[in-house]
C-alpha positions, 0 to 999 in steps of 0.5 A, a space after each residue: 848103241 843101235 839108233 833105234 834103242 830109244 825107241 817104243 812101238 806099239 804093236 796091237 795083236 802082236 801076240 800072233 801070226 803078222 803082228 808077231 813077226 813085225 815085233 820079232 823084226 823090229 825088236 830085231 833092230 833095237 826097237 823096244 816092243 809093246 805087245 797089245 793083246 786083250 789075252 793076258 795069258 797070250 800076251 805075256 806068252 808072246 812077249 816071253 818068246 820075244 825076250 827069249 830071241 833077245 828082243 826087249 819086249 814086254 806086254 801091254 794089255 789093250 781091248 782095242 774096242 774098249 774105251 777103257 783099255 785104250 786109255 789105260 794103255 796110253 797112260 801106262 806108256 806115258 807112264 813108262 816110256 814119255 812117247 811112243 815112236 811107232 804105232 802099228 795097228 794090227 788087229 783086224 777080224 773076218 766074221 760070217 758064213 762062208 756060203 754067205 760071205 761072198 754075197 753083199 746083199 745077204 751081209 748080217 748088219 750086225 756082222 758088218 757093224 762088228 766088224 766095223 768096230 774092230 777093224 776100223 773105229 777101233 784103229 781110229 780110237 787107238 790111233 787118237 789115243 796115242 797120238 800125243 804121245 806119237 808126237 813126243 817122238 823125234 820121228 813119229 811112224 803110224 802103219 794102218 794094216 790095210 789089204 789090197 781088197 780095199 783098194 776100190 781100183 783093184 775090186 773094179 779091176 776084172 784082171 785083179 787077182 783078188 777081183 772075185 773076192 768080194 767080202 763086203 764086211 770085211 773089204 769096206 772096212 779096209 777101204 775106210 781104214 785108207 781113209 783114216 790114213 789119207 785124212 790124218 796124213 794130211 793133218 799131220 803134214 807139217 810134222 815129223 809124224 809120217 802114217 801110211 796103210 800096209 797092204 800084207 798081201 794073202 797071208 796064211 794066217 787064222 783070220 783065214 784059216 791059214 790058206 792064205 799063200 804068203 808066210 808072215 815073213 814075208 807080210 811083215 816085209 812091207 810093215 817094217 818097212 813102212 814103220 822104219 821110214 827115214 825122215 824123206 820116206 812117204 806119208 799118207 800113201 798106200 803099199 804093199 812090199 813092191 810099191 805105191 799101190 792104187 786106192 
């Protein structure tokens, strides 16, 4: 029997595109693997994929900026399982004219609001959520889906690749998701719980129309990795598949 046939990970957005391919690789290891996704219809969609390579799976419905789902979920997999041992916050979204989005000044607050609740309350919200049942687990993993474009070092840097993008509403929330990582980090420092944020690199996905230059195979790399840690493995850091990265 795998080491890891014990094991739950939450995966929210799993249904698609990163999130997908982390569950596809971690269901891979015995893992069993909850698919959060709002979608019923897509969720169970993916789940089925999943059960079909041989991947124990199955969905979970989770509005990741709804209260209400948020706890609903957390009880059924109290319910279900008594503990979660992994916890990858995925989801994250991008919103706004492109002709526009480049420019700070002009960045629409309700946009910037919006995307605040998805990609860095909601992560917070969840993670707050499902951390009693995090520490029921003899090794707790924590990954925050972070970007290199909210590392503050690599958006002052003018020889970064990514210098010149400079998504205001989108960047800053993955700067703030860093902070979550740093400050919980730190509280969970004497417990086996480990948490770190994810950086997948410029991954072909929807949330950028797919021109980004990485597959998701190799952006899963990174968060596999992080949510598979061994007991000496980092906390509270930030990386990409290469490495530490700088804030």
């Amino acid at each position: 029997m795998s080491q890891n046939s014990n094991k739950i990970a939450l995966i929210t957005g799993a249904n698609k595109g990163i999130g997908f391919e982390t569950a596809r690789r971690l269901g891979q290891q015995g893992i069993t693997i909850l698919v959060g996704a709002r979608n019923k219809d897509r969720g169970q969609d993916a789940a089925a994929k999943l059960c079909a390579e041989g991947v124990d799976a199955c969905f979970l419905e989770l509005e990741v900026t709804n209260p209400d789902s948020i706890t609903a979920a957390a009880k059924e997999i109290d319910e279900q399982y008594g503990k979660l041992d992994i916890l990858i916050n995925n989801v994250g979204i991008v919103t706004g004219n492109p002709e526009t989005i480049l420019i700070p000044s002009q960045t629409d607050v309700r946009l910037l609001k919006a995307a605040f609740e998805t990609n860095f309350f909601s992560m917070f919200a969840v993670t707050q959520s499902m951390l009693p049942l995090i520490h029921r687990s003899d090794a707790g993993r924590i990954v925050n889906m972070s970007s290199g474009l909210g590392s503050l070092t690599q958006q002052s840097d003018p020889t970064s690749e990514f210098y010149d993008h400079k998504i205001f509403l989108y960047n800053s929330t993955k700067t703030a998701v860093n902070t979550i990582t740093v400050h919980l980090a730190y509280e969970l420092r004497h417990t086996k719980i480990k948490i770190n944020s994810a950086d997948p690199g410029f991954t072909a996905t929807d949330l950028n129309g797919f021109r980004g230059t990485r597959t998701v195979e190799q952006a899963a790399t990174v968060v596999v990795r992080l949510a598979t840690l061994a007991e000496d493995g980092p906390t509270g850091g930030f990386f990409d598949e290469n490495g530490a990265l700088s804030w």
